[in-house]
matplotlib code that plots the C-alpha trace (Angstrom):
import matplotlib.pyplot as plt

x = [-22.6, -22.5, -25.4, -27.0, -27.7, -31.3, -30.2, -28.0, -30.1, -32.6, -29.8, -29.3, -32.6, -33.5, -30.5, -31.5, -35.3, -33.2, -30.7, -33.5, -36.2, -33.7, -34.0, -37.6, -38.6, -41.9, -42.4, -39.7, -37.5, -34.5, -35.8, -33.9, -37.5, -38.0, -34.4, -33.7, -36.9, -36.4, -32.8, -33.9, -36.8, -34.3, -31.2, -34.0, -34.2, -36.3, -36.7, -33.0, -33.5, -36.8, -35.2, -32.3, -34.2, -36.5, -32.8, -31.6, -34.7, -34.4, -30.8, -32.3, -35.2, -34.1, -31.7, -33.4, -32.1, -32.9, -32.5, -29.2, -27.9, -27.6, -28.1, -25.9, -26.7, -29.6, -29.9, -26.6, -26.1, -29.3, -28.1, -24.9, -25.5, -28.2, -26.2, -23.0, -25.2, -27.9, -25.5, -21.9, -23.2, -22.4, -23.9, -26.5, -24.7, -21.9, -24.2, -25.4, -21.9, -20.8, -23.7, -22.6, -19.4, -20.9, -23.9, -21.2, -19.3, -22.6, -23.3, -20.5, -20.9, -24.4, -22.9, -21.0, -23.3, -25.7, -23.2, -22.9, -26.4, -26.5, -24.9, -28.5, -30.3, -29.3, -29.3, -33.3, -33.6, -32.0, -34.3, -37.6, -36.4, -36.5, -39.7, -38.6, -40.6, -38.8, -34.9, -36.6, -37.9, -34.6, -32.4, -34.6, -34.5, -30.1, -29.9, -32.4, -30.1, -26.8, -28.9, -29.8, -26.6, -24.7, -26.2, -26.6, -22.7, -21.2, -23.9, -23.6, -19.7, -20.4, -22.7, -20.7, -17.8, -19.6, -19.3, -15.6, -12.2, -11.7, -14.7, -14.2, -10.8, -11.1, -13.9, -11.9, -9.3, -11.9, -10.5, -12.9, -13.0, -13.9, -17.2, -17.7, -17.4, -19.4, -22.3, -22.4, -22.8, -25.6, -27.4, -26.8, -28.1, -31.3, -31.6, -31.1, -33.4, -36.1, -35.7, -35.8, -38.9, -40.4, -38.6, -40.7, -44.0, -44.0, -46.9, -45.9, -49.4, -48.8, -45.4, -46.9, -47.6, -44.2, -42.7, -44.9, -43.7, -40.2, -40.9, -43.1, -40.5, -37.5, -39.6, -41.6, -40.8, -43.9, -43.3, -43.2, -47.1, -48.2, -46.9, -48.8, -52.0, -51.8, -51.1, -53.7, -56.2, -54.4, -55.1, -59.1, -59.4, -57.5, -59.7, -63.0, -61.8, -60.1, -62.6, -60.5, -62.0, -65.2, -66.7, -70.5, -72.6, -74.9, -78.5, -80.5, -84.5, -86.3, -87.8, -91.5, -93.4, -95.9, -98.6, -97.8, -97.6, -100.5, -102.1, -100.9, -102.2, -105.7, -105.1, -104.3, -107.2]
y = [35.0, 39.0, 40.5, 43.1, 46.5, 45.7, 42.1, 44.0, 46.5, 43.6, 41.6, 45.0, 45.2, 41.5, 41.1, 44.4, 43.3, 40.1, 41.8, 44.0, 41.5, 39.1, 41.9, 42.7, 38.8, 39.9, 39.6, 36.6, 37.8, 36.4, 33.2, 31.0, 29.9, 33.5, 35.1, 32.7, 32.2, 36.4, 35.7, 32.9, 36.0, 38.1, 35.9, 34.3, 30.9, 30.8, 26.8, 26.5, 29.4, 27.4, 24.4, 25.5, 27.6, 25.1, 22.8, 25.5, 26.1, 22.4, 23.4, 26.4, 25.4, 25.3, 28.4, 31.0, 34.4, 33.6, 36.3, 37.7, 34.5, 35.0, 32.2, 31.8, 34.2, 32.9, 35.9, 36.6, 32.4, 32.2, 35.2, 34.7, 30.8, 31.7, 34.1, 31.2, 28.8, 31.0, 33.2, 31.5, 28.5, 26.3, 23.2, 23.0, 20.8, 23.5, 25.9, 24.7, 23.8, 27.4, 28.2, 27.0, 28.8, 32.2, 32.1, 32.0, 34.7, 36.6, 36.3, 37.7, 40.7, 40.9, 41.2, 43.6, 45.5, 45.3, 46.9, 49.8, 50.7, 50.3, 53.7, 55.1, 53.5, 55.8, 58.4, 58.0, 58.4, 61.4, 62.8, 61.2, 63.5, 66.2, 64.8, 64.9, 62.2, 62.9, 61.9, 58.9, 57.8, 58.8, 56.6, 53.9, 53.7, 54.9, 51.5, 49.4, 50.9, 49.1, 45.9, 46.0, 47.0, 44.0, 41.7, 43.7, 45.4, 41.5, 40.2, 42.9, 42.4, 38.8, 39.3, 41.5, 39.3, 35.6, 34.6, 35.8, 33.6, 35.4, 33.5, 30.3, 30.3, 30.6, 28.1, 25.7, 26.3, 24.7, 21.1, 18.2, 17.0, 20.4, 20.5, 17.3, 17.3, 20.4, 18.7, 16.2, 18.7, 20.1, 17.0, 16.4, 20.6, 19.3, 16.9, 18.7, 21.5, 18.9, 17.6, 21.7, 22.3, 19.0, 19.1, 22.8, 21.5, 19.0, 16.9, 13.5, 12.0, 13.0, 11.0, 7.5, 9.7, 10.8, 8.1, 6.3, 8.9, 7.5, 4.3, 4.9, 6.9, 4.5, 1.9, 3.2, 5.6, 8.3, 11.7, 14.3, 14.8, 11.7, 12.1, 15.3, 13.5, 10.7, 13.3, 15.2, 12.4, 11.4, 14.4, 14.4, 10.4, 11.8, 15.0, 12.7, 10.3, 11.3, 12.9, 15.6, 17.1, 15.5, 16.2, 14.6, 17.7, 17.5, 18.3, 19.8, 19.1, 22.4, 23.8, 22.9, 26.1, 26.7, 26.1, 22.5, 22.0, 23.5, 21.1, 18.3, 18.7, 19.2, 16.1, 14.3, 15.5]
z = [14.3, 14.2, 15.6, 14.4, 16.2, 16.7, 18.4, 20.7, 22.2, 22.9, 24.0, 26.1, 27.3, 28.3, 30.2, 31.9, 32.4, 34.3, 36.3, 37.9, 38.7, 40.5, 43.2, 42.8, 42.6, 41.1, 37.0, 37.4, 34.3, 35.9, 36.1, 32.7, 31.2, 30.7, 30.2, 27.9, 26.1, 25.5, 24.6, 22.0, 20.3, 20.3, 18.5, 16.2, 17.6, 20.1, 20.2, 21.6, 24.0, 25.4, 25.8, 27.1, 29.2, 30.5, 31.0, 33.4, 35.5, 36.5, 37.7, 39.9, 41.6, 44.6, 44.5, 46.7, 48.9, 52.8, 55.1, 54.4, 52.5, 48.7, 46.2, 42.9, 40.2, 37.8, 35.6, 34.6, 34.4, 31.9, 29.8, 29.0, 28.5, 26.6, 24.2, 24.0, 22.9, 20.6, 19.1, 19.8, 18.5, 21.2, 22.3, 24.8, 27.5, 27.1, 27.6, 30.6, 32.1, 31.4, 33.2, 36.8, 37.2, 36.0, 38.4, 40.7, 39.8, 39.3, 43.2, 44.2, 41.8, 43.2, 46.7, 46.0, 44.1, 47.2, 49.5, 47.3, 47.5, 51.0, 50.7, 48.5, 51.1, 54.0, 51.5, 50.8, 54.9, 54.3, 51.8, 53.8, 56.5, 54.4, 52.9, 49.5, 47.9, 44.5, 46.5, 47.8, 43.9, 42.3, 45.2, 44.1, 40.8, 40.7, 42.8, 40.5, 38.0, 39.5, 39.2, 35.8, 34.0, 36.7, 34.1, 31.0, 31.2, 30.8, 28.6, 25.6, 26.1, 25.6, 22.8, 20.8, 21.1, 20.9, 17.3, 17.1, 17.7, 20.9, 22.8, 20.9, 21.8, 25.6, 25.5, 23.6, 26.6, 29.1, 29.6, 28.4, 32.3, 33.4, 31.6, 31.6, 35.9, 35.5, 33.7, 35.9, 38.5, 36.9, 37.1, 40.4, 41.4, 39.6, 41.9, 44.8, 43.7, 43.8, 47.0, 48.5, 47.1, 48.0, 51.9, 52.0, 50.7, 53.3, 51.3, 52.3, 50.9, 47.8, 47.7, 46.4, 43.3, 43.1, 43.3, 40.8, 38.2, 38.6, 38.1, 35.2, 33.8, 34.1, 32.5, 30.2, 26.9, 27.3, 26.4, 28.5, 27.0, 28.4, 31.9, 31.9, 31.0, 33.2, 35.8, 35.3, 35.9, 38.8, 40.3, 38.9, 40.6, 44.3, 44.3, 43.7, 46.0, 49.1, 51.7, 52.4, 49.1, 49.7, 53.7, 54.4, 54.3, 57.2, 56.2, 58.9, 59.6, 59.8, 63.3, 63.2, 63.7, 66.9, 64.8, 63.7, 67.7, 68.6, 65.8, 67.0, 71.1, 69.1, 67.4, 70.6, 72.3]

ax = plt.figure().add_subplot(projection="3d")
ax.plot(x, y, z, "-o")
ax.set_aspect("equal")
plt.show()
């Protein structure tokens, strides 16, 4: 598939939009329900790009940057998975086995892209020394810059190049037990995604629920629809039920004024 001009510059600009919020960690364009939802608008299909989207946030939940520890690239992972499978015509599960190895690759460009600004940081001391508010804005934005062009330089690469025997090729080089141990893998991540967040939430009342929805699930055939209904009133009967949503209020009588008291000693006289 040869994209057109148009396609690339939104290719362009979505993989920038990615590359800059996984440092800002604020509109969440990095995240692959998002990059490759854009992706999918932007290559005309954006079904695949939800779904495969939606397949690789499952994969990094649990992927965060703590303290000084970096996680595995998401952006650059969902983008270029995103334009191999929406534009290189590739399936889905290859897709999403691609995307393991390149989110790792992608943090250790991201490392090293970090340690270069290090160098605009000390610079915007500099400049707030001199109190040039302008220096400060433009070391900013020249490092935001590095960000967004980490994921946009490989993605347009890959773009201009993913319909063409040159891709295919190398992907067709990829052993069968290599993608399929890297599927596998990806299973298992989701997995372990699941049990970070829930270790963090710490809501060990709510666990009965969850582990209802497995066993529904396992022997059942509802839709992904019907779990969300039955969830929902789940969460409608605990709320109504459980006191911790529900405290006694506690009515209080109102003081009887002096004149009811001095009514009453007439009365008992």
């Amino acid at each position: 598939m040869e994209l057109t001009t148009m396609q690339l510059v939104g290719v362009f600009i979505v993989s920038a939009l990615a590359g800059m919020s996984s440092i800002l960690d604020e509109f969440e364009f990095h995240q692959p329900i998002l990059s490759c939802a854009l992706m999918g608008l932007v290559l005309g299909d954006l079904k695949t790009g939800i779904i495969l989207g939606g397949t690789l946030e499952l994969i990094v939940l649990g992927w965060m940057n703590i303290g000084a520890a970096v996680a595995p690239d998401a952006a650059l992972a969902g983008t270029i998975s995103a334009i191999l499978v929406l534009a290189g015509h590739q399936s889905i599960g290859t897709g999403i086995a691609i995307a393991i190895p390149i989110a790792a690759a992608g943090q250790v460009l991201t490392i090293f892209i970090r340690t270069i600004t290090v160098f605009f940081q000390h610079k915007a001391d500099d400049f707030a020394q001199k109190g040039s508010c302008v220096g400060i804005d433009a070391c900013h934005l020249i490092a935001l810059s590095l960000q967004a062009l980490r994921v946009a330089i490989p993605s347009l690469l890959v773009a201009m190049y993913a319909g063409t025997a040159i891709v295919q090729s190398m992907l067709d080089a990829i052993p069968p037990v290599i993608t399929g141990g890297l599927q596998a893998a990806g299973g298992f991540i989701v997995v372990v995604g699941y049990a970070m967040v829930i270790n963090m939430m710490d809501v060990s009342y709510l666990m009965p629920f969850f582990f209802l929805g497995f066993v529904v699930a396992a022997f059942t055939t509802f839709n992904l629809v019907a779990f969300g209904v039955i969830g929902l009133v789940l969460a409608i009967i605990y709320i109504q039920l459980s006191p911790k949503y529900n405290k006694p209020t506690v009515v209080q009588a109102a003081p009887s004024s002096a004149k009811d008291d001095d009514l009453d000693d007439e009365l008992d006289d």
